[in-house]
GUKELO-505426 format. One record per residue: residue number from 1; residue in three letters; x negated, y negated, z of N, C-alpha, C in turn. Coordinates in nm, 4 decimals. Layout:
// residues N
<k: NUM; r: ALA; n_x: X; n_y: Y; n_z: Z; ca_x: X; ca_y: Y; ca_z: Z; c_x: X; c_y: Y; c_z: Z>
...
This chain:
// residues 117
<k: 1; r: UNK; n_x: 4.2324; n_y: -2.8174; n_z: -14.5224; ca_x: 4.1362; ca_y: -2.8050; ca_z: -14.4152; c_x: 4.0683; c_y: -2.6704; c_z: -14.4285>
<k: 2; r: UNK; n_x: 3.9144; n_y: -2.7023; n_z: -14.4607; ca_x: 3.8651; ca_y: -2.5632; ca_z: -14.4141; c_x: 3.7908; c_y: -2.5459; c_z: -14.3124>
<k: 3; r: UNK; n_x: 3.7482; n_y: -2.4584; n_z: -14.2147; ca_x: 3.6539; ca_y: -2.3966; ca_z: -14.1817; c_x: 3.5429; c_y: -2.3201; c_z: -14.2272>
<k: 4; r: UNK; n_x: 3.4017; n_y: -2.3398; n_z: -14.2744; ca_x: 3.3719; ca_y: -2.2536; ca_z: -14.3565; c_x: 3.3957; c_y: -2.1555; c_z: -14.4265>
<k: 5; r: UNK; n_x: 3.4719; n_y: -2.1917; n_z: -14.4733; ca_x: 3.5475; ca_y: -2.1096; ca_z: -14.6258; c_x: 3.4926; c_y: -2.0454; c_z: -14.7553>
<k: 6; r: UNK; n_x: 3.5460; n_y: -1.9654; n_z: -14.7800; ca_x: 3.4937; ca_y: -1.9250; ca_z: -14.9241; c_x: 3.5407; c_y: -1.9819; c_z: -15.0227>
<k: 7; r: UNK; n_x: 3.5299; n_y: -2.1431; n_z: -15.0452; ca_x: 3.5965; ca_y: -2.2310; ca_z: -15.1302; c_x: 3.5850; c_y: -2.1728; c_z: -15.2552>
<k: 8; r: UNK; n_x: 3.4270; n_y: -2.0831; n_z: -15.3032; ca_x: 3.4282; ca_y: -2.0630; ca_z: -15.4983; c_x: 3.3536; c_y: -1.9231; c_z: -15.4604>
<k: 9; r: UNK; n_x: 3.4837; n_y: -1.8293; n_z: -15.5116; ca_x: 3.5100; ca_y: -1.6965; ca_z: -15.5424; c_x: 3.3812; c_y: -1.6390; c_z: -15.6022>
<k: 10; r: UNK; n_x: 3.3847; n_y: -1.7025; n_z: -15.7351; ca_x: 3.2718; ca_y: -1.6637; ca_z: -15.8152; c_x: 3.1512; c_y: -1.6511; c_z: -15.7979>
<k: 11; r: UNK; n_x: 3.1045; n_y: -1.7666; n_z: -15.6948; ca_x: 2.9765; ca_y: -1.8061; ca_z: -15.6260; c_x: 2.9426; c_y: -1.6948; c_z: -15.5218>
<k: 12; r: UNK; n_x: 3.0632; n_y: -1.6921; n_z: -15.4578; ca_x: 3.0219; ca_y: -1.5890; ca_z: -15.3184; c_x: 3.0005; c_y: -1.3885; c_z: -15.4092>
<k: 13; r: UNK; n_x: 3.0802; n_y: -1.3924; n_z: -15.4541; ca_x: 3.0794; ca_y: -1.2832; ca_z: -15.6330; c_x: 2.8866; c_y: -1.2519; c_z: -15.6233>
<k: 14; r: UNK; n_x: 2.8366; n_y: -1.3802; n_z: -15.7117; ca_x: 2.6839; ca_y: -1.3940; ca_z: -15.6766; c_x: 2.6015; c_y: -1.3708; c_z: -15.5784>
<k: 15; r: UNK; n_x: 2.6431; n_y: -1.4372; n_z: -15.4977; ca_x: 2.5702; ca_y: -1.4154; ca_z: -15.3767; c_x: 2.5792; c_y: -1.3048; c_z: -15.2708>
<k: 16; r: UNK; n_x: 2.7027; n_y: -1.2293; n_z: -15.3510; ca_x: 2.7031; ca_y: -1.0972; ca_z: -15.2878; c_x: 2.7426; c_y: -1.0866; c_z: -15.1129>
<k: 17; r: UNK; n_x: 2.8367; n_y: -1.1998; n_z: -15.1087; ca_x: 2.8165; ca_y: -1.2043; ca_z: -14.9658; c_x: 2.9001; c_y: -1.0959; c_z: -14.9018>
<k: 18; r: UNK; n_x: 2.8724; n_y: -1.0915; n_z: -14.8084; ca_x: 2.9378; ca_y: -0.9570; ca_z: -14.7417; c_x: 2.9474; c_y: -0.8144; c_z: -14.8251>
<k: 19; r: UNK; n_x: 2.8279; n_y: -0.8457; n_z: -14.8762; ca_x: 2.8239; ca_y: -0.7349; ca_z: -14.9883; c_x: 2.9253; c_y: -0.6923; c_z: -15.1130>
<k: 20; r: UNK; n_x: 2.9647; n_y: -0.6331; n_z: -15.0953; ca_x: 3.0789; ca_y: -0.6868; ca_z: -15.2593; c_x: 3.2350; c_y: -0.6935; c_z: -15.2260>
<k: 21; r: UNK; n_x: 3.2399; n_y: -0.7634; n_z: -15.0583; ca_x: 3.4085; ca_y: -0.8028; ca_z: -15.0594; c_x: 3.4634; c_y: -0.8555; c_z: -15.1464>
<k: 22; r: UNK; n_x: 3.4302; n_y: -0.9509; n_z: -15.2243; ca_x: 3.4567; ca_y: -1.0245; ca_z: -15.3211; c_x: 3.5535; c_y: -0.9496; c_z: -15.4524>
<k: 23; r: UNK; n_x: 3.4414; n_y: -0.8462; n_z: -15.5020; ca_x: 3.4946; ca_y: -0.7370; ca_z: -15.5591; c_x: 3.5899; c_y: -0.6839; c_z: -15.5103>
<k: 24; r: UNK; n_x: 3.6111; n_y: -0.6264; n_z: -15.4321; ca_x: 3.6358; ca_y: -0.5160; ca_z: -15.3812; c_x: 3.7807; c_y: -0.5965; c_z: -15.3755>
<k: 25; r: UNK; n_x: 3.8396; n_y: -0.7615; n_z: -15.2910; ca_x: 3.9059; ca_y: -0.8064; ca_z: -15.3019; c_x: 4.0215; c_y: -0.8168; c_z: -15.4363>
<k: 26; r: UNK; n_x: 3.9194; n_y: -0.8932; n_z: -15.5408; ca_x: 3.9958; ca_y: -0.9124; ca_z: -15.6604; c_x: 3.9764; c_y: -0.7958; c_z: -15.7627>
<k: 27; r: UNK; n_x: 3.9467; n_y: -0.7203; n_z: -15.6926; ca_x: 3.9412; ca_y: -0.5713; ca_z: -15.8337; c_x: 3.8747; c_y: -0.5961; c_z: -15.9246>
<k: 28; r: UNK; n_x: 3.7214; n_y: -0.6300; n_z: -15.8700; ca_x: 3.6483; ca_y: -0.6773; ca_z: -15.9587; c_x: 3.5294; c_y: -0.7517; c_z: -15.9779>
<k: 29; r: UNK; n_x: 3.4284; n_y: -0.7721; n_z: -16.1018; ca_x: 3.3473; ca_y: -0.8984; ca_z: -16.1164; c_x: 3.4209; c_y: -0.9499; c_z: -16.1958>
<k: 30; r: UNK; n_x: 3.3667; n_y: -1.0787; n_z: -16.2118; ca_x: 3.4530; ca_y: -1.1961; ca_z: -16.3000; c_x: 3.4531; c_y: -1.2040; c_z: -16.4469>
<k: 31; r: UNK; n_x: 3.3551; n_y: -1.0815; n_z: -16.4943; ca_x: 3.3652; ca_y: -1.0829; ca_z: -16.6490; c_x: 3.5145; c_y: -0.9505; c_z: -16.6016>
<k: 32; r: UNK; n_x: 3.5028; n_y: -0.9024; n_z: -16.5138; ca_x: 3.6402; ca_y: -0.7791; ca_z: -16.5281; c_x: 3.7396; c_y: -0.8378; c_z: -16.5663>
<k: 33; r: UNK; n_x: 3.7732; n_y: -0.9067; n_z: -16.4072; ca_x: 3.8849; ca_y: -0.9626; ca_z: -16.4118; c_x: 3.9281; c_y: -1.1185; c_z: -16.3744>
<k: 34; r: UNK; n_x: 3.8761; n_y: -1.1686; n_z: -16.5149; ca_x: 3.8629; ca_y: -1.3479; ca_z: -16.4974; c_x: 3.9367; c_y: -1.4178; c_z: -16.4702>
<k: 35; r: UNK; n_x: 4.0757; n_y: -1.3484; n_z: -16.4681; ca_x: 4.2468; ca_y: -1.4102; ca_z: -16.4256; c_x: 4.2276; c_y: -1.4269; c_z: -16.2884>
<k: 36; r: UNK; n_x: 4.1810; n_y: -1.3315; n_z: -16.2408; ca_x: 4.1707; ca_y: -1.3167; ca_z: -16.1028; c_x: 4.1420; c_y: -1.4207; c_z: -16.0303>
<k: 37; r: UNK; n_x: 3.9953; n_y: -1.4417; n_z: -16.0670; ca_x: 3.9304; ca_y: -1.5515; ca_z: -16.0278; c_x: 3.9824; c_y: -1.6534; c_z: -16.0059>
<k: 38; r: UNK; n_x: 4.0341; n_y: -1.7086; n_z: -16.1186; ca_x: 4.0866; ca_y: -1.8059; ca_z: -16.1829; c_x: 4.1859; c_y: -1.8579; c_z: -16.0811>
<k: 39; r: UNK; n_x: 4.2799; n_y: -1.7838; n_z: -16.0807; ca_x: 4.4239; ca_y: -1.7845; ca_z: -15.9613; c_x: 4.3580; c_y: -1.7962; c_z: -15.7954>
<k: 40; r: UNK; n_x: 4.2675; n_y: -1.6851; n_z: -15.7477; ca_x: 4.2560; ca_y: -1.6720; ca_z: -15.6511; c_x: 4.1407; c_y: -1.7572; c_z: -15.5846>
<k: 41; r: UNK; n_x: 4.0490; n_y: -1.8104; n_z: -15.6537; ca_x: 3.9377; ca_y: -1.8955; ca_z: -15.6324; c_x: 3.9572; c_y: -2.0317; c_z: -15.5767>
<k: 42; r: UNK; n_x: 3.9349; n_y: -2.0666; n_z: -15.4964; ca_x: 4.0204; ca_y: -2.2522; ca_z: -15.4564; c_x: 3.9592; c_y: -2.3368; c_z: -15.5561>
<k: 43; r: UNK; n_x: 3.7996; n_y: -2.2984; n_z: -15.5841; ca_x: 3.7210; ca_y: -2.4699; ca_z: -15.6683; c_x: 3.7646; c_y: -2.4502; c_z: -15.8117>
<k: 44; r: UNK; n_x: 3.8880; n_y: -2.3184; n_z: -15.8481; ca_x: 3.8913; ca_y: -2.3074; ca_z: -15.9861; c_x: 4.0696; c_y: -2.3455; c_z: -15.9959>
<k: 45; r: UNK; n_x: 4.1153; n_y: -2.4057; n_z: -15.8597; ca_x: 4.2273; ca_y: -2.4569; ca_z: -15.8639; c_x: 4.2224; c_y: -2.5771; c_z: -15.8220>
<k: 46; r: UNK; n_x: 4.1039; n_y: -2.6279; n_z: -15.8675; ca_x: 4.1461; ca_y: -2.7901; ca_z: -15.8476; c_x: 4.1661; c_y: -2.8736; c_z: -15.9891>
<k: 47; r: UNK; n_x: 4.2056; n_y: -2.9597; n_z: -15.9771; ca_x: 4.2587; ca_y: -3.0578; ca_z: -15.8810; c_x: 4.3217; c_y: -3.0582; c_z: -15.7997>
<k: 48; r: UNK; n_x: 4.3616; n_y: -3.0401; n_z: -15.6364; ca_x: 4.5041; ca_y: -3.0376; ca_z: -15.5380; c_x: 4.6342; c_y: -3.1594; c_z: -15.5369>
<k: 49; r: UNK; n_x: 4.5348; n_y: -3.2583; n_z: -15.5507; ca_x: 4.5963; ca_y: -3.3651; ca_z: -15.5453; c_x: 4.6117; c_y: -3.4058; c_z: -15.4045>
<k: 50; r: UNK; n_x: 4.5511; n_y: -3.3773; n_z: -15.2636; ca_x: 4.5577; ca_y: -3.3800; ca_z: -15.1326; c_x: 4.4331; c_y: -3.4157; c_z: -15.1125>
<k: 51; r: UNK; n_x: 4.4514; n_y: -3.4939; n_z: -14.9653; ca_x: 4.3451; ca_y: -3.5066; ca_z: -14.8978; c_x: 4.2611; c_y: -3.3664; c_z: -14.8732>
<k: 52; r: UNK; n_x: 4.1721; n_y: -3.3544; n_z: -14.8422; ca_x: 4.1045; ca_y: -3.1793; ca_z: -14.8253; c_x: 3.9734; c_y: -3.2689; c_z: -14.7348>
<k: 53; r: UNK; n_x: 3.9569; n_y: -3.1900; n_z: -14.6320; ca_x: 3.8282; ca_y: -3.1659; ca_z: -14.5289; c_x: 3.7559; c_y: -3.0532; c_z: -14.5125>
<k: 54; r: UNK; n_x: 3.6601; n_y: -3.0354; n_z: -14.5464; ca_x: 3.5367; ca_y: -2.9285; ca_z: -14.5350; c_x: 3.4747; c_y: -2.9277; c_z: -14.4153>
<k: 55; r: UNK; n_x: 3.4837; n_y: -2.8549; n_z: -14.3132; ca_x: 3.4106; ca_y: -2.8359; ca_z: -14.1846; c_x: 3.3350; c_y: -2.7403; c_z: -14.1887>
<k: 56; r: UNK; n_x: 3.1625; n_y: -2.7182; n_z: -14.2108; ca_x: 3.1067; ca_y: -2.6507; ca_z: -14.2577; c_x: 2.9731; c_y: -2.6598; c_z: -14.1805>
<k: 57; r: UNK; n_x: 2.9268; n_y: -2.5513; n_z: -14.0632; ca_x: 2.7986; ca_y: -2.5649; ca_z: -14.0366; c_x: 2.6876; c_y: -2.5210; c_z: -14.1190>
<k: 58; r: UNK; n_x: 2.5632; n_y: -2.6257; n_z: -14.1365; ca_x: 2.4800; ca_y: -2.6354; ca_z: -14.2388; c_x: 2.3763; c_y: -2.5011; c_z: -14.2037>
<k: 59; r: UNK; n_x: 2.3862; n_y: -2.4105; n_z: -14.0703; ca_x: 2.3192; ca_y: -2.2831; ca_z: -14.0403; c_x: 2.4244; c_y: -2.1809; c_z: -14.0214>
<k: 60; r: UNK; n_x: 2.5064; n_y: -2.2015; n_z: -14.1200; ca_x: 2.6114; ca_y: -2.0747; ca_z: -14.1647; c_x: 2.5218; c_y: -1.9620; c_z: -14.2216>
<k: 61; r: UNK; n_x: 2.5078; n_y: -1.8212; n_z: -14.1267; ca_x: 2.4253; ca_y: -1.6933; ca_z: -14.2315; c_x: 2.5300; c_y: -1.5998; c_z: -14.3014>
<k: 62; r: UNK; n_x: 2.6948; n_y: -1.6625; n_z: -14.2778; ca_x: 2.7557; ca_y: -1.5922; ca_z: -14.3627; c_x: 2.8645; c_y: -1.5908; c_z: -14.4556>
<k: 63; r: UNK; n_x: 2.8875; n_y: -1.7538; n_z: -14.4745; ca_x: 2.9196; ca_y: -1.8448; ca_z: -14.5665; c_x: 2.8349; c_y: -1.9451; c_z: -14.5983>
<k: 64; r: UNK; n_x: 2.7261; n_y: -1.9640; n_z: -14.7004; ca_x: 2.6276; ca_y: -2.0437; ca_z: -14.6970; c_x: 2.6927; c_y: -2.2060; c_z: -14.7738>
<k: 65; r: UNK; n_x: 2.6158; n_y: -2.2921; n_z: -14.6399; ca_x: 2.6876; ca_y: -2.4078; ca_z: -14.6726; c_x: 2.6832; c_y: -2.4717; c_z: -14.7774>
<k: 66; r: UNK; n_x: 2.6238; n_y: -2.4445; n_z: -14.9032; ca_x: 2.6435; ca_y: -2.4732; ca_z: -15.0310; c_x: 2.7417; c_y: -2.4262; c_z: -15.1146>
<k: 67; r: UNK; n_x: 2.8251; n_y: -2.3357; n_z: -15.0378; ca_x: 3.0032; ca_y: -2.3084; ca_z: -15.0704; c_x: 3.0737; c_y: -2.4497; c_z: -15.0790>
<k: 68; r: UNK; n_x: 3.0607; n_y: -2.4806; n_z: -14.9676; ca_x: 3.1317; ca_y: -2.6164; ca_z: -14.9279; c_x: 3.1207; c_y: -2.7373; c_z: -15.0356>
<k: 69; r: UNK; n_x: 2.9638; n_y: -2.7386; n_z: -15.0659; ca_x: 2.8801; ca_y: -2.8620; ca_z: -15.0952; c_x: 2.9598; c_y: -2.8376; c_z: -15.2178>
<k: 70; r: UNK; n_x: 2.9371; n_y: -2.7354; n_z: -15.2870; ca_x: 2.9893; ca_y: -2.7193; ca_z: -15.4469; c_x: 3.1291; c_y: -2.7887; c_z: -15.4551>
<k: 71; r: UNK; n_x: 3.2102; n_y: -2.7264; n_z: -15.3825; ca_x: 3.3467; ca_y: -2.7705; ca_z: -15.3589; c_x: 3.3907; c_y: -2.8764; c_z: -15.3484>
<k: 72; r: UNK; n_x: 3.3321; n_y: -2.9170; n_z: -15.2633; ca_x: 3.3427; ca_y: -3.1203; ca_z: -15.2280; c_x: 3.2881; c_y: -3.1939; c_z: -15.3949>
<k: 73; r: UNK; n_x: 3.2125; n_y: -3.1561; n_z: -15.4234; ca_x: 3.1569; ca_y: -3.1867; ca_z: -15.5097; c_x: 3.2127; c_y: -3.2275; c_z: -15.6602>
<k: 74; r: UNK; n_x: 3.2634; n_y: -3.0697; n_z: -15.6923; ca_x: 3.3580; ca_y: -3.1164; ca_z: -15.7922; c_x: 3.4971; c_y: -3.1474; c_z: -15.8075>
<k: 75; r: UNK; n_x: 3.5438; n_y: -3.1178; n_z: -15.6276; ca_x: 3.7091; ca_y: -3.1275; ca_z: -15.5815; c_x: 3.6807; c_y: -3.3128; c_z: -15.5973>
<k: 76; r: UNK; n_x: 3.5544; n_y: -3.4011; n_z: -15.5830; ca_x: 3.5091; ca_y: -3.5467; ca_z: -15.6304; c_x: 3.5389; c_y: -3.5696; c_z: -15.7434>
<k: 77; r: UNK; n_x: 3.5217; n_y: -3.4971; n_z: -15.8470; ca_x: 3.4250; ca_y: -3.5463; ca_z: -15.9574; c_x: 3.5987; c_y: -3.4800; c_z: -16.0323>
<k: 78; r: UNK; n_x: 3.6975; n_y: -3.4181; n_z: -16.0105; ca_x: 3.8272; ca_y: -3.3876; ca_z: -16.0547; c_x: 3.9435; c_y: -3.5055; c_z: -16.0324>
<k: 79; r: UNK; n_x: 3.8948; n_y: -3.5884; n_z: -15.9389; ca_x: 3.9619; ca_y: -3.6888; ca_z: -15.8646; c_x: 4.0448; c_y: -3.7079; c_z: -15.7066>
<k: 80; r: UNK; n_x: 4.0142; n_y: -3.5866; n_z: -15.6374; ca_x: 4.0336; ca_y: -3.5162; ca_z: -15.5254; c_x: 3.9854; c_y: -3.6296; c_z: -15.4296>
<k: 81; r: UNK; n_x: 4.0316; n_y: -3.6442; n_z: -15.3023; ca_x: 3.9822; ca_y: -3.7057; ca_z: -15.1809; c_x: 3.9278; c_y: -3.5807; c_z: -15.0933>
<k: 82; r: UNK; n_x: 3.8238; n_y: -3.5544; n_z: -15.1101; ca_x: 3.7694; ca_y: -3.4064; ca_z: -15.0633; c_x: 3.6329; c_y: -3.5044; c_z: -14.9891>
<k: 83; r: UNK; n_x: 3.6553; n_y: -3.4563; n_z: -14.8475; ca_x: 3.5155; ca_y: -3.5021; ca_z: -14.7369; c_x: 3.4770; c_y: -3.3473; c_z: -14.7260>
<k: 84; r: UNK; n_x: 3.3020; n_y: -3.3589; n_z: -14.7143; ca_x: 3.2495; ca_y: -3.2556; ca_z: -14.6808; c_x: 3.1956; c_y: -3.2709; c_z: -14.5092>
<k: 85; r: UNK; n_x: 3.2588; n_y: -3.2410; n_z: -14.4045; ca_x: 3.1881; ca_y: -3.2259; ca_z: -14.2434; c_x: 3.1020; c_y: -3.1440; c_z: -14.2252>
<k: 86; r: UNK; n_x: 2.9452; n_y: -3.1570; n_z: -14.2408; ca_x: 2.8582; ca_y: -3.0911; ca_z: -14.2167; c_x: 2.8570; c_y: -3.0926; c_z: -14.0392>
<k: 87; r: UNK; n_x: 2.8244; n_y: -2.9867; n_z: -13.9938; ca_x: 2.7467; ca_y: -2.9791; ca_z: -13.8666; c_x: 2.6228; c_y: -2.9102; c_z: -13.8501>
<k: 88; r: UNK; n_x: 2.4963; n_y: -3.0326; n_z: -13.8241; ca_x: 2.4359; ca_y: -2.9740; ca_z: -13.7949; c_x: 2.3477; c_y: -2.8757; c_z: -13.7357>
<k: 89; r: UNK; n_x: 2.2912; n_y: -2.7852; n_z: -13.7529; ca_x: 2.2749; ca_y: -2.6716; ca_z: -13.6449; c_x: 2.3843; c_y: -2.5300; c_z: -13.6703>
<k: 90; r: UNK; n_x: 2.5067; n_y: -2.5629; n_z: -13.6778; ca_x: 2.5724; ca_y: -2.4789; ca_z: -13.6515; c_x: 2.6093; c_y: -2.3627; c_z: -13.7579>
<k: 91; r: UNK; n_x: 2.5934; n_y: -2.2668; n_z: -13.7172; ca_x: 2.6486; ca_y: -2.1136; ca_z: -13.7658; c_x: 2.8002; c_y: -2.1147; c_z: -13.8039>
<k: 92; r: UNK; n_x: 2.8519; n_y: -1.9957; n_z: -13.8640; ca_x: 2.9700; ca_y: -1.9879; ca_z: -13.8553; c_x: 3.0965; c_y: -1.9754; c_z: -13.7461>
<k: 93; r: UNK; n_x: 3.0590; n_y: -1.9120; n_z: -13.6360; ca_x: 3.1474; ca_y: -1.9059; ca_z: -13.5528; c_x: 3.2028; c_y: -2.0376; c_z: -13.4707>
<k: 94; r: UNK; n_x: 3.0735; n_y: -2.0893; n_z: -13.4218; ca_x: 3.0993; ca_y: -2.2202; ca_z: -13.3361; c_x: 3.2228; c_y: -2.3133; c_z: -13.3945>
<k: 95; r: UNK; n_x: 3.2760; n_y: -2.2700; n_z: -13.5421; ca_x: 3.3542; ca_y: -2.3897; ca_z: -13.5757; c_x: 3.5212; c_y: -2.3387; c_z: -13.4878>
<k: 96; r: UNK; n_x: 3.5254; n_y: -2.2503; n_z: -13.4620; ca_x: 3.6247; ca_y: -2.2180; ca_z: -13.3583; c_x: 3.6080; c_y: -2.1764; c_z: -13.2609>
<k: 97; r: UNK; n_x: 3.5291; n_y: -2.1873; n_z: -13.2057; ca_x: 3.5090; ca_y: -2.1914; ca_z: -13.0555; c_x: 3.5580; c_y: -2.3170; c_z: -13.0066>
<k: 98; r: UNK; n_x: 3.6442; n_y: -2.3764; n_z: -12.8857; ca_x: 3.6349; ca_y: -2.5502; ca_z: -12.8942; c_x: 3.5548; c_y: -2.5457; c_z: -12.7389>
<k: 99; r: UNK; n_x: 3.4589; n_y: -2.4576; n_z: -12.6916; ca_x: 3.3886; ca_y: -2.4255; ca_z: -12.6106; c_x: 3.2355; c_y: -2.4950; c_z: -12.6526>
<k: 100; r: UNK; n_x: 3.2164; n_y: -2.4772; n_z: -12.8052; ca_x: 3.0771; ca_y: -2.5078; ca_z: -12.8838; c_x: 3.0780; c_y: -2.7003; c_z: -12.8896>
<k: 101; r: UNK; n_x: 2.9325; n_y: -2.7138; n_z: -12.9341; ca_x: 2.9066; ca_y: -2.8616; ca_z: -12.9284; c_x: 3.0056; c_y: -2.9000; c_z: -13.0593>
<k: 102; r: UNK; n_x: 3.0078; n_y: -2.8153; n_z: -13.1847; ca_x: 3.0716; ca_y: -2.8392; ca_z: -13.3418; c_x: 3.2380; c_y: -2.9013; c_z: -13.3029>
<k: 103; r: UNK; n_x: 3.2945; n_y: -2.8101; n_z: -13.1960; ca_x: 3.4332; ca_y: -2.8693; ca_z: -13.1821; c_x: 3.4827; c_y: -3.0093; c_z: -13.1606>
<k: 104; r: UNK; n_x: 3.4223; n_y: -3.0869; n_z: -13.1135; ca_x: 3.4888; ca_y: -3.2056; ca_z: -13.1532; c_x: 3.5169; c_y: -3.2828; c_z: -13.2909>
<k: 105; r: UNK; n_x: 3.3717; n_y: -3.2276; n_z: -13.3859; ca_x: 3.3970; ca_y: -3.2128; ca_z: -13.5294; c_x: 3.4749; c_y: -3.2163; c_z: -13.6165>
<k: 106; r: UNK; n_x: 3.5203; n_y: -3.0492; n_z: -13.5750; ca_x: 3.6505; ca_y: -2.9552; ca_z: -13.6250; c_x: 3.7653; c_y: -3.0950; c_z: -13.5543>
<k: 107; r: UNK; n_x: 3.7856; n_y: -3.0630; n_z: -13.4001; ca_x: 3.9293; ca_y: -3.1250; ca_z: -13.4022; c_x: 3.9387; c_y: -3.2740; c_z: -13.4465>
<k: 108; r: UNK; n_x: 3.8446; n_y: -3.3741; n_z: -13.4803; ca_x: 3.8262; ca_y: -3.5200; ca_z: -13.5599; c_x: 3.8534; c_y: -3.4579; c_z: -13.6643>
<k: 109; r: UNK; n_x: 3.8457; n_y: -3.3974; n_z: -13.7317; ca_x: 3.8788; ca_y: -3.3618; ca_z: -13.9063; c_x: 4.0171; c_y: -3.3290; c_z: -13.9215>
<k: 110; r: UNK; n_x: 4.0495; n_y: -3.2517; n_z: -13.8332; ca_x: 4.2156; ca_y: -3.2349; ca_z: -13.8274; c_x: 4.2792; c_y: -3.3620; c_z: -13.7467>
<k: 111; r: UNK; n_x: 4.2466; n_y: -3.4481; n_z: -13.6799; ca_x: 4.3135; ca_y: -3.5434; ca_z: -13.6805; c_x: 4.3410; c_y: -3.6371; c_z: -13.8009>
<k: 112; r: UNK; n_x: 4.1941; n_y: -3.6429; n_z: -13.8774; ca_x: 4.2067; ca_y: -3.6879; ca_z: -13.9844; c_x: 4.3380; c_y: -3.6107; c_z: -14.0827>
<k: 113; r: UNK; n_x: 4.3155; n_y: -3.5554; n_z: -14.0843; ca_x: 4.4332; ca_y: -3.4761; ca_z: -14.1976; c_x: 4.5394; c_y: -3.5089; c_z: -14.1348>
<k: 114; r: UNK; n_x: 4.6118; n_y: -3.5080; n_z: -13.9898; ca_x: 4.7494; ca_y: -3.4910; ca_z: -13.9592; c_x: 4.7741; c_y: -3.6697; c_z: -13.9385>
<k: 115; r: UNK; n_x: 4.6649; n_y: -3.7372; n_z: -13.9558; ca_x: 4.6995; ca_y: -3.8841; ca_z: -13.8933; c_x: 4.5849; c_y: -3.9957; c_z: -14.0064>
<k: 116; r: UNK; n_x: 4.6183; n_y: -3.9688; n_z: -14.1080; ca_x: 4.5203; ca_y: -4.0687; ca_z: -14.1758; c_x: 4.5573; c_y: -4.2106; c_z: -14.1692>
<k: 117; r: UNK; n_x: 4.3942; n_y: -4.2448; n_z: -14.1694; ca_x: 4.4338; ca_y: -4.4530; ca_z: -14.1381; c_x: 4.4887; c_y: -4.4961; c_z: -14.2153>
């Protein structure tokens, strides 16, 4: 289960998000230290072999929701049961708020995970 997550290390690396946490995290860019990545990155540890849910608002300004998309994508294409939950409209925070319109979202996705049909 994520919440807008930083599913691919490398990507957010690029995109510089939060300016160079990324770095600063793994001691590094990814030509430094490619082990790093490798281990610590989720889309560079798949296959899981688990169900996986992506809860991801599509007006995230600080995990951009093409984190997610990538993820779902090839956590698919590895043989993964990976759903991507877009919400539309929503930013990053609202996905934990259960005050926001996104929360019923979030808590349907975790039902899904703790109670599959």
């Amino acid at each position: 289960m994520s919440l807008a997550g930083v599913a691919d290390l490398r990507r957010a690396r690029e995109l510089e998000l939060s300016n160079t946490v990324v770095a600063e995290l793994l001691g590094g860019s990814p030509a430094e230290v490619t082990e790093r990545y490798r281990v610590a990155s989720p889309i560079e540890r798949l296959p899981l072999g688990l169900p996986q849910y992506l809860v991801h608002g599509t007006d995230d300004p600080i995990v951009p929701f093409e984190i997610s998309e990538r993820y779902t994508l090839r956590a698919k294409e590895e043989g993964d049961d990976a759903q991507l939950v877009p919400i539309d409209g929503a930013g990053h925070f609202e996905l934990i708020d259960p005050r926001s319109v996104a929360w019923p979202s979030v808590a349907g996705a975790v039902l899904n995970i703790l109670e599959p049909n």
